[in-house]
N, CA, C and O atoms as a GROMACS GRO file, in nm:
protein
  212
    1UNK      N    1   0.084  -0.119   0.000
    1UNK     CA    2   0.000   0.000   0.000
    1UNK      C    3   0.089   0.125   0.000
    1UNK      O    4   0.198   0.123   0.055
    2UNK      N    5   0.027   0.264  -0.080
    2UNK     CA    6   0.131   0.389  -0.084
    2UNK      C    7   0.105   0.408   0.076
    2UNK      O    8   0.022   0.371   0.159
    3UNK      N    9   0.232   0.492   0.070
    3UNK     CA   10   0.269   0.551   0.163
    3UNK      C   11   0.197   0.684   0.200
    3UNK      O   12   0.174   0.726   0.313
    4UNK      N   13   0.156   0.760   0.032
    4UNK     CA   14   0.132   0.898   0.014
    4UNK      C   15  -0.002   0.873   0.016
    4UNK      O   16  -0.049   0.760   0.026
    5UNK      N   17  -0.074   0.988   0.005
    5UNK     CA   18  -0.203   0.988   0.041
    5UNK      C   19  -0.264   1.126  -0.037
    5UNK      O   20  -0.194   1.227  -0.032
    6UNK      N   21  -0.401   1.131  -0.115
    6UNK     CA   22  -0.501   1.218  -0.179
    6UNK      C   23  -0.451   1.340  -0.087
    6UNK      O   24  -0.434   1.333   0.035
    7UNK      N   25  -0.425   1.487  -0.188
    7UNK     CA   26  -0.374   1.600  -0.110
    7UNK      C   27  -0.506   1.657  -0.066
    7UNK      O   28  -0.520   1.750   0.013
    8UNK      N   29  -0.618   1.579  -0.137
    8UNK     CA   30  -0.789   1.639  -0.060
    8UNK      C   31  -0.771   1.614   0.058
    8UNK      O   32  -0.718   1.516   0.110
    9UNK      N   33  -0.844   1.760   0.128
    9UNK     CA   34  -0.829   1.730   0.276
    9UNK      C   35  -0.970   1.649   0.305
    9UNK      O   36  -1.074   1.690   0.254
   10UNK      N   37  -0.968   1.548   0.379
   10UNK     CA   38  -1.051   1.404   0.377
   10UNK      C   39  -1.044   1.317   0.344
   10UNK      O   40  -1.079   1.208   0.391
   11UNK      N   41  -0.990   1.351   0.241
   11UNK     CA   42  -0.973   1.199   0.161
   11UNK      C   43  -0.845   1.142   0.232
   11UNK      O   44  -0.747   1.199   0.279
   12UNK      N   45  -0.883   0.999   0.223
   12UNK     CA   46  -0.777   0.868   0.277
   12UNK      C   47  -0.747   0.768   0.200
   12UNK      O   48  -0.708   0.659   0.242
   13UNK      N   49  -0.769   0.807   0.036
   13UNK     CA   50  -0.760   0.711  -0.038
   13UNK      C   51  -0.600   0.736  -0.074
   13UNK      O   52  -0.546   0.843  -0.044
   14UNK      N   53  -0.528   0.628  -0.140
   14UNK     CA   54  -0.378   0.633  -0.172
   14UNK      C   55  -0.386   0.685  -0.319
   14UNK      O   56  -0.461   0.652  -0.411
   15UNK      N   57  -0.278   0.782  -0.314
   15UNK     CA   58  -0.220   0.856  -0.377
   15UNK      C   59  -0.194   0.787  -0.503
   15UNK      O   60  -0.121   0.688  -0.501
   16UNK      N   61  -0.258   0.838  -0.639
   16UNK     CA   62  -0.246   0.753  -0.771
   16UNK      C   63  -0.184   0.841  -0.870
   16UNK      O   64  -0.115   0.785  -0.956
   17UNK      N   65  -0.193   0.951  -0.873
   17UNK     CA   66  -0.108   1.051  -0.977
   17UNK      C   67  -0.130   1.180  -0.924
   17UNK      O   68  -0.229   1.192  -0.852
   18UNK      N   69  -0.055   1.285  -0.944
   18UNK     CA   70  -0.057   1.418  -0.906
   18UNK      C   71  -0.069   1.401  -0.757
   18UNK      O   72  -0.081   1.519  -0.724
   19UNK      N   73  -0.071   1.360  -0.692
   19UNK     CA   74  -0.089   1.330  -0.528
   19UNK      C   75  -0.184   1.370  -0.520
   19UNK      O   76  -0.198   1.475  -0.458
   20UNK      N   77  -0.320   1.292  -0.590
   20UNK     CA   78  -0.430   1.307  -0.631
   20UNK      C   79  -0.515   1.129  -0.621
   20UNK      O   80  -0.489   1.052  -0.713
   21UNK      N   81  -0.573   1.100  -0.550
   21UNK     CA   82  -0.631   0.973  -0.568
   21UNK      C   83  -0.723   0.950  -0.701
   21UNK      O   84  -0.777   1.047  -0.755
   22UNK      N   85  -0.737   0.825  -0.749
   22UNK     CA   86  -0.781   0.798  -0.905
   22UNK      C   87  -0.903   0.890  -0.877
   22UNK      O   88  -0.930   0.948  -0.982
   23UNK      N   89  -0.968   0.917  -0.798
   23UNK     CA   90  -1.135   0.972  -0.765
   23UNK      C   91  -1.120   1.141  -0.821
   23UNK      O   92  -1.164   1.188  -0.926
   24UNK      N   93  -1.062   1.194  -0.738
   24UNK     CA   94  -1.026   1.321  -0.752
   24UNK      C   95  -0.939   1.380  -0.872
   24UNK      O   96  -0.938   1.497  -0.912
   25UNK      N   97  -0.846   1.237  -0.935
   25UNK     CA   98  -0.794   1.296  -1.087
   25UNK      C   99  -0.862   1.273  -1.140
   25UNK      O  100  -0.860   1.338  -1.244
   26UNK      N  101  -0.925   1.219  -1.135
   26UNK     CA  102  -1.041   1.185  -1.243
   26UNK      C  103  -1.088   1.320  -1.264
   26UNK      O  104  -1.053   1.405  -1.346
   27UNK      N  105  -1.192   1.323  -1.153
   27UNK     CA  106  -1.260   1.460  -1.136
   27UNK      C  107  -1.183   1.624  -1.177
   27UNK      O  108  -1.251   1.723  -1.202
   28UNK      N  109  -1.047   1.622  -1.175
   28UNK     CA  110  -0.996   1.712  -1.207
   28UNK      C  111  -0.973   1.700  -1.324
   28UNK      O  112  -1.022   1.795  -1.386
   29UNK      N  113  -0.911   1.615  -1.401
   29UNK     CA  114  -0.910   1.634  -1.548
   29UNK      C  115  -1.104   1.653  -1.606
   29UNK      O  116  -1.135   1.738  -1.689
   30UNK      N  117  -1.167   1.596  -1.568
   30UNK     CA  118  -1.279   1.606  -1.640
   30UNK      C  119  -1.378   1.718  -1.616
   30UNK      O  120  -1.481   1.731  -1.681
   31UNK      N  121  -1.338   1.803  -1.511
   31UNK     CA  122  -1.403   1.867  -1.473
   31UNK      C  123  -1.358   2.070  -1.424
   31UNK      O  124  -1.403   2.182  -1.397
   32UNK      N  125  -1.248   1.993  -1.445
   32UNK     CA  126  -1.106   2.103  -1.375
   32UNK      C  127  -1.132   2.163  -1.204
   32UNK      O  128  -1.089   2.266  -1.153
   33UNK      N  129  -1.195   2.086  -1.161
   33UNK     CA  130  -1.248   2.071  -0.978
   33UNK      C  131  -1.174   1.961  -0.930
   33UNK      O  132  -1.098   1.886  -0.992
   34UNK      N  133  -1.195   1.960  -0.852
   34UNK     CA  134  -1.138   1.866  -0.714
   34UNK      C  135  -1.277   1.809  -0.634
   34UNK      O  136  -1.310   1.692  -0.610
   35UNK      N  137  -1.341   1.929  -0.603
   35UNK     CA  138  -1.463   1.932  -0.540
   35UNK      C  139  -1.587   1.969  -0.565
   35UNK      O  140  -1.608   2.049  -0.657
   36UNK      N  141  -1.672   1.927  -0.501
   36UNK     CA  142  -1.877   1.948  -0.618
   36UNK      C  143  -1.865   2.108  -0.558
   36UNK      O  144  -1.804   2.151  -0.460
   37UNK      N  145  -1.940   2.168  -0.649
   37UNK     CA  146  -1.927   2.329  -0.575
   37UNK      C  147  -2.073   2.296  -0.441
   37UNK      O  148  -2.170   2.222  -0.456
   38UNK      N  149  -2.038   2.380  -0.324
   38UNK     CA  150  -2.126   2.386  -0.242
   38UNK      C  151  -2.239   2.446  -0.251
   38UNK      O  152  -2.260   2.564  -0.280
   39UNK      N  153  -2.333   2.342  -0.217
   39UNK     CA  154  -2.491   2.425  -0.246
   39UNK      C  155  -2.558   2.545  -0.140
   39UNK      O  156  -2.554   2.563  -0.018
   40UNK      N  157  -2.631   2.623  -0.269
   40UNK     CA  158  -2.618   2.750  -0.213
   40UNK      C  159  -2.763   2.775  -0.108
   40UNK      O  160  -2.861   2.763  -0.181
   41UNK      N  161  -2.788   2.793  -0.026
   41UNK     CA  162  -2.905   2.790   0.067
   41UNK      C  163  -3.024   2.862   0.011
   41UNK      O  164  -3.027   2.962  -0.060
   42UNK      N  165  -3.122   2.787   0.059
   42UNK     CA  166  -3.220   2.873  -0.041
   42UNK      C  167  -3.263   2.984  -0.008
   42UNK      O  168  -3.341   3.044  -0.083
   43UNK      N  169  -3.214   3.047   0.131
   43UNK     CA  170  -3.250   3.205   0.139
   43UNK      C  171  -3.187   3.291   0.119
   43UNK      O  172  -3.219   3.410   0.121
   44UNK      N  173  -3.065   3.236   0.094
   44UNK     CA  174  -2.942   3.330  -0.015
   44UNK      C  175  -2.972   3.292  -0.159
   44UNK      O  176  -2.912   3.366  -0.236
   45UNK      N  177  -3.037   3.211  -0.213
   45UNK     CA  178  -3.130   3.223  -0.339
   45UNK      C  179  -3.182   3.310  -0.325
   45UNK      O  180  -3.119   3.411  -0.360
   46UNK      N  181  -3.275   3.325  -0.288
   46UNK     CA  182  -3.402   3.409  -0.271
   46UNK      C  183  -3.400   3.520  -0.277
   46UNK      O  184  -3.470   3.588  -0.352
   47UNK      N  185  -3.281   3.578  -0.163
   47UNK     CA  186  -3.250   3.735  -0.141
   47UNK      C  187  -3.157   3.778  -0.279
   47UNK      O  188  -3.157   3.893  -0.325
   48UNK      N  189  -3.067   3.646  -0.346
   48UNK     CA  190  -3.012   3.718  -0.482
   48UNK      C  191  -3.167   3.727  -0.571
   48UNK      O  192  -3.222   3.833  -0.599
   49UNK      N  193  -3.214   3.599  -0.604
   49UNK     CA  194  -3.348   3.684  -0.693
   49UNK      C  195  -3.387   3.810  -0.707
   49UNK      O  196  -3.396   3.872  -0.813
   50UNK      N  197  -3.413   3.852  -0.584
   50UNK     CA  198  -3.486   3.942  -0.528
   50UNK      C  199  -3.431   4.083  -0.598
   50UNK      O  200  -3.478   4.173  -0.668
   51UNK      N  201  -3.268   4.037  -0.522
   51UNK     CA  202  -3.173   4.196  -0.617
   51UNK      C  203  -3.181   4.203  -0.768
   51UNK      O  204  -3.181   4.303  -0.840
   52UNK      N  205  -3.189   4.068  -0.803
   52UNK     CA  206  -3.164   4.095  -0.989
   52UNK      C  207  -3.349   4.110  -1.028
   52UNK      O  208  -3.387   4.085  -1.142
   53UNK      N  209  -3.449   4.153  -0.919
   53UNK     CA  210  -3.550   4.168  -1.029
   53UNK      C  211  -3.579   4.345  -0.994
   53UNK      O  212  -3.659   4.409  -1.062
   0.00000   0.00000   0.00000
């Protein structure tokens, strides 16, 4: 087993390229992320609506 380890902080999977686990290169070449963007709450929806009408 590697030694090295996914530079995502959480991740505990072993290190497969870029010091990047297969999950996360993946995701970075195909996506150019690392991570899902965080979802935005729906009353900070709401209040942006609100400004753009």
């Amino acid at each position: 087993m590697s030694d090295h380890y996914c530079h995502v902080i959480g991740c505990c999977k072993p290190a497969e390229s870029e010091g990047l686990c297969a999950s996360h290169f993946t995701r970075a070449l195909i996506y150019g992320q690392m991570r899902s963007a965080a979802p935005r709450p729906a009353v900070a929806h709401a209040v942006s609506m609100r400004a753009d009408a």
